[in-house]
Structure formats: C-alpha cells, structure tokens
C-alpha positions in Angstrom: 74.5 110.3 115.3 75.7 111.1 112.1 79.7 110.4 111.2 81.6 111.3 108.3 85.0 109.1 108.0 87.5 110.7 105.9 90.5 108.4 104.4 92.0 108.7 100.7 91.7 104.4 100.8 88.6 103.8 102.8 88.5 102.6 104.8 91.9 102.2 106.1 92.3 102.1 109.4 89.1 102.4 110.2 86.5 99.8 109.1 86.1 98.0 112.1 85.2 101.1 113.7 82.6 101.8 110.9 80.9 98.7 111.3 80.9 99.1 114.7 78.9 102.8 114.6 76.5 101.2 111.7 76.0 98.5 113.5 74.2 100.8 116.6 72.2 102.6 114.2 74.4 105.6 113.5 74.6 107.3 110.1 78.0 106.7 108.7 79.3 108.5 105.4 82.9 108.0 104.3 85.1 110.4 102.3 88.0 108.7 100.3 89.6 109.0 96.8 89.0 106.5 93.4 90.6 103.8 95.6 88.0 104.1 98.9 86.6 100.9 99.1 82.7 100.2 99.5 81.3 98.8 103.1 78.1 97.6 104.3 75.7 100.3 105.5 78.0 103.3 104.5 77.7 105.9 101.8 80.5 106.2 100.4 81.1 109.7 98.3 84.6 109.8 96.1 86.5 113.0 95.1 88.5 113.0 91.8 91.8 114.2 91.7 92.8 116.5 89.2 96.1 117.2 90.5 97.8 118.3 86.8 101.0 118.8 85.8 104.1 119.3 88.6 105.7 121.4 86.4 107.2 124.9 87.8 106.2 123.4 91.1 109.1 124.1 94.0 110.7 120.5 94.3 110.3 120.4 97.9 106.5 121.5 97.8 105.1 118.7 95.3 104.1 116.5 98.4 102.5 119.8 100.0 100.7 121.1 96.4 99.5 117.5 95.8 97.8 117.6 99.4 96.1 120.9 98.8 94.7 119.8 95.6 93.3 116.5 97.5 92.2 118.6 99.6 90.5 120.9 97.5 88.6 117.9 96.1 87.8 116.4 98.9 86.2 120.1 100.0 84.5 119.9 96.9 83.0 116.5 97.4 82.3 117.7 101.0 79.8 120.8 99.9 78.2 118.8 97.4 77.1 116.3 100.9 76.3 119.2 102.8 73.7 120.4 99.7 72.5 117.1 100.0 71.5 117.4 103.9 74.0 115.6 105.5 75.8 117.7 108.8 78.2 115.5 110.8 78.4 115.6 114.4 81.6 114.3 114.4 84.4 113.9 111.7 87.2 110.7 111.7 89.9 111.4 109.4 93.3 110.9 108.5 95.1 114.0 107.7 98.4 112.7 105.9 96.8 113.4 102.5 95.5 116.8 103.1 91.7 115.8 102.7 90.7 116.7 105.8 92.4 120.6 105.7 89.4 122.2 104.7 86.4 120.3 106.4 85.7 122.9 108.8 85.2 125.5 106.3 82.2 123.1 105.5 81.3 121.7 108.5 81.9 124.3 110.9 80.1 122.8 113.8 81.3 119.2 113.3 83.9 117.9 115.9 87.0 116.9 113.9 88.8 113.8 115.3 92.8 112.9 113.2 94.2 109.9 113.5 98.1 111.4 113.8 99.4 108.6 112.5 103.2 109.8 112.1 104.8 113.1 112.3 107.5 113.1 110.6 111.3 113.9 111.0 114.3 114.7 109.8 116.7 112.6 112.2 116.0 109.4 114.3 112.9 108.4 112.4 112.0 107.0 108.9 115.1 109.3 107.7 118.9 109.5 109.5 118.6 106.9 111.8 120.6 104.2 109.6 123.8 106.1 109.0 124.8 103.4 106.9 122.1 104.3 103.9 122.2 108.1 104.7 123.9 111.3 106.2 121.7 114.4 106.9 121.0 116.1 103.7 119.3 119.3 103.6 117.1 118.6 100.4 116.0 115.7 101.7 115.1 117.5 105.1 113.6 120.3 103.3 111.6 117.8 102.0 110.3 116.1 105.1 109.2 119.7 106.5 107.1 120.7 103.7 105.5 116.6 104.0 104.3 117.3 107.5 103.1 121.4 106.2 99.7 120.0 105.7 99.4 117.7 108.1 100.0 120.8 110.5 97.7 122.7 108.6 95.1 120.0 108.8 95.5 119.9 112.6 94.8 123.1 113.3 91.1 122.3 112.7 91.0 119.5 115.1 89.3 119.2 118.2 91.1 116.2 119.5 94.2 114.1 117.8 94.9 110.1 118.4 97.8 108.2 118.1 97.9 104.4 118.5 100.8 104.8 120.5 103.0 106.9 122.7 106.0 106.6 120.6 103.9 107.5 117.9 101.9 110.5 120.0 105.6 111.8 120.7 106.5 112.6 117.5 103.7 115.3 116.7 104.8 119.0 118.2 104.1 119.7 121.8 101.9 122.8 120.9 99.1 119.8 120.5 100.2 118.0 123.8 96.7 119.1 124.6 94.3 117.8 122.6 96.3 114.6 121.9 94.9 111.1 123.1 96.8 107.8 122.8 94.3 104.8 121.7 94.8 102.4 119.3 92.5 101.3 116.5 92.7 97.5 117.4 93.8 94.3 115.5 91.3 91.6 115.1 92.9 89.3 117.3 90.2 86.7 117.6 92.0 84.3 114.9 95.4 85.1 116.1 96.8 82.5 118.2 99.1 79.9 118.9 98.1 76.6 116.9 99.6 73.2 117.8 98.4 71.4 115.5 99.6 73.9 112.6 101.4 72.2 109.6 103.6 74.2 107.0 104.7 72.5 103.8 107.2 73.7 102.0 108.0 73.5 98.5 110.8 71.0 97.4 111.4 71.2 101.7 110.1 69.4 105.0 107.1 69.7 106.6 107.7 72.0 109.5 105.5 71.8 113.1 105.6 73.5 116.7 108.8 72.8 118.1 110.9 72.5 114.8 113.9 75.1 115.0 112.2 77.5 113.2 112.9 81.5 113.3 109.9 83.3 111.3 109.6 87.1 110.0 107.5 89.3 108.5 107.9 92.5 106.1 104.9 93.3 103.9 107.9 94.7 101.5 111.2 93.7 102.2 113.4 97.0 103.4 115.5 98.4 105.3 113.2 100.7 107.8 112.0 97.4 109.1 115.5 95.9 109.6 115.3 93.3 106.4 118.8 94.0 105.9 120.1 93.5 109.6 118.4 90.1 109.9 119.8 88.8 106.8 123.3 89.5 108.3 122.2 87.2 111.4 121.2 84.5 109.5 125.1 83.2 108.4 126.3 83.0 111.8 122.9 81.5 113.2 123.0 78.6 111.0 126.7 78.5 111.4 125.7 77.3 114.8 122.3 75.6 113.9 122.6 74.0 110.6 119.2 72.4 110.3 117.3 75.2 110.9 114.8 76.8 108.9 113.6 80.4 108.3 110.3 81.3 107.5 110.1 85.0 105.6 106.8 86.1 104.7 106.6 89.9 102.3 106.9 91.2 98.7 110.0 92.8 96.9 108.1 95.9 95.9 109.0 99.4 97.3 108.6 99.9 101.0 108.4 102.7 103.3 111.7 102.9 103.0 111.9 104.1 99.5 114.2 102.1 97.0 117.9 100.9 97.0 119.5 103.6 94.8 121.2 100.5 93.0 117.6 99.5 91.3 117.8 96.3 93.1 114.8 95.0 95.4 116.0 94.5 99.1 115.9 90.4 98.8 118.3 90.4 95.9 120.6 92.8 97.7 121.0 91.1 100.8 121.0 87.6 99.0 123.9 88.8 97.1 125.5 90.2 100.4 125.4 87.0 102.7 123.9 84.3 100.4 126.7 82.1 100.5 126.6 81.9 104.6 123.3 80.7 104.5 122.7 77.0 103.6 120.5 76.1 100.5 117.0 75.2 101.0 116.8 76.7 104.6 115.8 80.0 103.9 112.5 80.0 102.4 110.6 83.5 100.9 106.9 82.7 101.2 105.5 85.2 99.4 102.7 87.0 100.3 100.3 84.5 102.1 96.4 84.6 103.1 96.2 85.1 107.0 95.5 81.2 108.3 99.1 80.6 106.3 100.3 83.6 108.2 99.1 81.9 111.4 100.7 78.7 110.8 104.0 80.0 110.2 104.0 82.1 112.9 102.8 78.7 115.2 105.7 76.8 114.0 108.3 79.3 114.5 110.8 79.2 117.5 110.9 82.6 117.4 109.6 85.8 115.5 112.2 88.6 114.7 110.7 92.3 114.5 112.7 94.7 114.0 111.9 98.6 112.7 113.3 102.0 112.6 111.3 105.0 114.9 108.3 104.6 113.0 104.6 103.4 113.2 104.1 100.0 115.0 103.3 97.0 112.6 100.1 95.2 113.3 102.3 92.0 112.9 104.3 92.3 115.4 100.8 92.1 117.7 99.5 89.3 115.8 103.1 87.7 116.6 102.7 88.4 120.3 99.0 86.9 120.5 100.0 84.2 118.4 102.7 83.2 121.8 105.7 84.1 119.7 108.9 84.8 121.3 109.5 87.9 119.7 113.3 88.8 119.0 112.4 92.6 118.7 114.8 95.8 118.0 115.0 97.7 121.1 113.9 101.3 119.4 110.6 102.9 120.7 107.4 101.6 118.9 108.6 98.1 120.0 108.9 99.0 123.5 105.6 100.6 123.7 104.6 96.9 122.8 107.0 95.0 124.6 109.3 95.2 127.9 112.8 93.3 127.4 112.6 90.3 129.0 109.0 90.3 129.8 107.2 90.0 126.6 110.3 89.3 124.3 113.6 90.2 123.9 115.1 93.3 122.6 118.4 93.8 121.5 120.3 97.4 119.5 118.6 97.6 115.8 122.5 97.4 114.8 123.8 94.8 116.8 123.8 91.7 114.4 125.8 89.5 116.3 122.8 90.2 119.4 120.4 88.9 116.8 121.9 85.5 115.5 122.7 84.7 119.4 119.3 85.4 120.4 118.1 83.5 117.5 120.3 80.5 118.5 119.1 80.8 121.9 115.6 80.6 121.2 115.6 77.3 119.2 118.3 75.9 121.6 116.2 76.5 124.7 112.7 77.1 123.8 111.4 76.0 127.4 113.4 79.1 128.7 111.1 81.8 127.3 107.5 80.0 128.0 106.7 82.6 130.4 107.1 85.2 127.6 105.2 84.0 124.9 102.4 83.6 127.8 103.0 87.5 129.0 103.0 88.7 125.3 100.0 87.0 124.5 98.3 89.0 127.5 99.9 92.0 126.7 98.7 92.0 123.0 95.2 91.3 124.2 95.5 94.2 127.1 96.6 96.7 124.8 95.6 95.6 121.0 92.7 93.8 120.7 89.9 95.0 118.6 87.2 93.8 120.2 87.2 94.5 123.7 90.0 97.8 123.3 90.2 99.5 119.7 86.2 99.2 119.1 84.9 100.2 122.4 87.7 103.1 123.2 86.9 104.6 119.7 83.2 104.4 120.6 83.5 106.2 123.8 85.7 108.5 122.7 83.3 109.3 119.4 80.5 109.7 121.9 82.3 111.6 124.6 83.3 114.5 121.6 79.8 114.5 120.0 78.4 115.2 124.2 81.3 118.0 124.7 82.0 121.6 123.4 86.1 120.4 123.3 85.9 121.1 127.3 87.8 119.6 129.7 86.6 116.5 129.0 88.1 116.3 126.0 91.3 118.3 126.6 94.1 117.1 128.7 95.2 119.8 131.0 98.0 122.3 129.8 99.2 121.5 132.9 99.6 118.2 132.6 102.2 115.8 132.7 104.8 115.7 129.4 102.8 112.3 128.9 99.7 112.2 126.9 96.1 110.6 127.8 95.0 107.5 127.2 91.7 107.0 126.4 
C-alpha cells in the first residue's frame, strides 16, 4: 500500500505509526515543512514557505492567510510527487496548519484520514476558562474562529477524522459526528514504569528514593493552561503541614500553550514571587528539562504526581505518570477524566480549588498505603487505553487498512443515527 503522512514537523505524532507501515512493506512518503524530520525507510519531500509580508492582512485572518499559503506549498510539493508517480491510497495528516486543505485537488482518489487534534473555542477551553487571566473579548474570539477556518476547510476533504480522545472528539462540530473515530496514537509505554530501585540526586540536596515524601510535576513549559500557577499556591500550605517534603518540578520557562504573562515575566518567576516565601528553601527543586530515564526516576520517587490542565488536549505525561504507578492528584476537567475516574485511578479535585490540592497532597505522603489500589488500577488503565504497542499501533493499522478496503461506506461511517457519542476504533 502506498501512504502519504502529512505533518508541518514530521513526524509528529505519527512516527510510530510510520515505522510501523514500513516495517510490513508499505510505501510510506511524508509531507512536512523545513522542520519535518528524516525517518528510516520514508521519503521525505519538504515544502518551503514563502509566506511574505503580513502587511494589509485583516488582523484576525493572519493565522488563516498563513495556513493557506502552507497550504499552497504543501499542494505544490504534492503535484511535484504526483509527476513523479507516486498516488496514495490513503492520506494521514494533521490539518491544524492548513497543509492538508488542498490534497484532494491532487489526489482525488486517495482516502484522507485528519488527526483532529483540537477544535478550538472561544469559552471553556484554551481561552475563558480561567477568569482570573481573562474575560471574553471579542478580538480575541474573532481570532479563535478564523484559527479553526482552515481546519474546517481542511475537513471538508476528509473521509474519516480521529481524535485521541472523547473530550478531544467533542470539541470538533457535530456536522462531522459522522465520520469521526476516537483512537489514540499511543505512548511508548514499555519503559514507563514504577522503579524501586530509582535514585534521584539532587544538587546541593538529599538523595531522594520510593517512599520519601515526595510530590512530582510535570509542564514541558511552565503555564497557566496546565495549572502551573494553581499548584504553586498549594505548595505553602502543603509544607506548612509537611515541612520536610520535597517537590520534584520537571519543564522549561519558555512560552506555553498558554501564550505569555502580559507582565514579560516567565510563569516560574511569577509564581516564585507570588508564594516564594511560604515555601521552605531547598525543598522545591526546578529540574530542568531531563532525558526520559531521569523523568522515570522522579516520577518513581514521588508520593504523588499532580496534573492538572485546562479543556484541552491530554498530555502524554500524565499516562506515563499513570503506568509509572503514580497516584495522580489530577484536575477534575474533561481530558483528565477521559484518563482517569476519581477515586479509581487517581484523585480529582476543582482546577480552582487550591486548598483541595495541598490536602490531597498532604494526604498522599501521610498515607501512601491508602491509595495502592490506585496506582495499581492506573497503571492498568494506562496500558488498556494508551499503550503504543498493543493499542495506538495496531488500531491505527486496522483502521489505515479498513479505509484503503472501503469506498467511505458504512464501514467507515458511524451511523447518522447514532448515539451523540462517537466510535471507537
């Protein structure tokens, strides 16, 4: 079979899934920008952007114009692989940078598989959920409508959509209820789990092993959409009540999905300047960026593992966390609870509720024997529903082969008169 993968930074989500379909012979071809990234036993075939100058562009419509023109170049790139002989059966792509709105026009008899990532929206999401950083602004919603334009636009031309998970399938608009699957991609879970032996040495601090009163989190830039802020106001009152704890925090200060403070300053500096004196010195530790064995220790050592996001997509952390037998202290909003069940796999509290969050935390190093049974059930759960291996790859491979074996019939399609619910694949 032949496959065309199309993602501005190949290969994104997707290289497990590549290697996968070279692996069993199939002829893989990816699409990506001057940032794609080269992979074993797949052409790779880069477009140039050559976007210009913004100016006279409507304010609102520079997201949209700059996804056109990707998309113009990827269509480019695209007809010079189709005058070199290459047809796909089936086309992977990610439609949030407007590469893929045009393939059809090339490719006309190609099925078209988008990954819908994130639709997004004006309230209750990535924007006016935290009334404390924003009110509803029309600009900035104006702004969000003309981000998802192309993304619309790009769906249009698909014969199937696939969300990693419900919360994340909910989002996009019902008109595509029907050709919408929920699947993730997988996280390579085979490394990721609880070690007993793990030691963590600190700078100029203690060495730190299972069963040390240890709370650990993870932000691959420190910001607000994933609750930075609101765990740094737990942390006085936890070690109020457990002075010799320690606090693990793994990340970057650079610019999150958030966007940045309006004050200039990174998220860290803020918040240290906010609560810093309730928080005793040499207890809180900022790792850095680590290498993924580090990554595992911590999270071994760790009495607990606090996630917590706004609406938005689901961290693959948080599911390294759960196979890893953390207890996770999550945020009860709804990509957590399409990972976890309160009570069953963790423990979720209100995003806002900061006293919840430093007595969960004190709970969890008080009585760690308590939530055994949890760290077992998320560990299951992660495996159920996340692994790579034996989930992401193989669903993605049935679902590729299904598509390329269908005209988009019922096979494909869920029912218009299904459920409100989506299919899972």
């Amino acid at each position: 079979m032949r496959i065309l993968i199309v993602h501005q930074n190949f290969p994104g989500q997707f290289p497990a899934i590549a290697d996968a379909l070279v692996a069993r012979g199939d002829e893989v071809v990816a699409l990506g920008s001057t940032t794609a990234a080269e992979r074993p036993g797949v052409r790779l075939v880069r477009w140039t952007n050559n976007r210009g100058t913004t100016q006279g562009i409507l304010p609102i419509a520079v997201r949209a114009e700059a996804d056109l023109i990707r998309g113009t170049a990827a269509a480019q790139a695209a007809t010079q692989l189709a005058a070199s002989g290459f047809r796909p059966d089936v086309i992977i792509g990610h439609p949030g940078w407007g590469e893929t709105i045009y393939l059809r026009e090339i490719f006309p008899d190609a099925k078209i598989v988008l990954f819908g990532e994130l639709f997004y929206r004006t309230h209750g999401a990535d924007i006016n959920f935290d009334s404390e950083f924003e009110t509803p602004d029309l600009p900035q919603m104006l702004r969000t409508h003309a981000k998802n334009a192309t993304q619309v636009l790009a769906m249009t031309t698909a014969d199937l959509i696939v969300s990693p998970t419900q919360f994340q399938a909910s989002t996009y608009p019902e008109i595509f209820r029907p050709i919408h699957r929920v699947l993730h991609e997988g996280v390579d879970l085979s490394a990721a789990r609880h070690n007993p032996k793990a030691v963590v040495r600190l700078r100029n601090g203690p060495e730190l092993r299972p069963g040390a009163p240890v709370i650990t989190f993870i932000n691959r830039n420190f910001e607000r959409l994933r609750g930075f802020h609101i765990f740094m106001r737990a942390l006085p009152e936890f070690f109020r009540q457990v002075p010799e704890a320690h606090v693990l925090a793994i990340g970057a200060d650079g610019t999150g999905y958030g966007g940045a403070r309006t004050d200039g300053k990174h998220w860290r500096r803020a918040m240290l300047e906010e609560v810093g004196s309730g928080i005793p010195e040499g207890h809180l530790h900022f790792v850095g960026r680590v290498d993924h064995k580090a990554m595992i220790d911590i999270l071994s050592v760790g009495a607990a593992h606090v996630y917590y996001t706004y609406p938005f997509a689901l961290s693959w952390s948080l599911v390294e966390a759960m196979a890893c037998e953390c207890l996770v202290l999550g945020s009860d909003t709804a990509p957590v609870r399409d990972a976890i069940t309160n009570g069953v796999e963790g423990v979720l509290n209100d995003f806002f509720d900061v006293s919840a969050l430093s007595a969960a935390m004190v709970r969890a190093v008080r009585e760690p024997e308590a939530f055994a049974g949890m760290r077992k059930a998320a560990r299951a759960t992660s495996l159920a529903r996340f692994d790579r291996e034996s989930v992401g790859v193989p669903g993605w491979l049935r679902l590729i082969d299904e598509i390329a074996e269908a005209a988009c019939g019922s096979a494909i399609r869920v029912s218009a008169g299904a459920s409100r619910g989506f299919a899972s694949a």
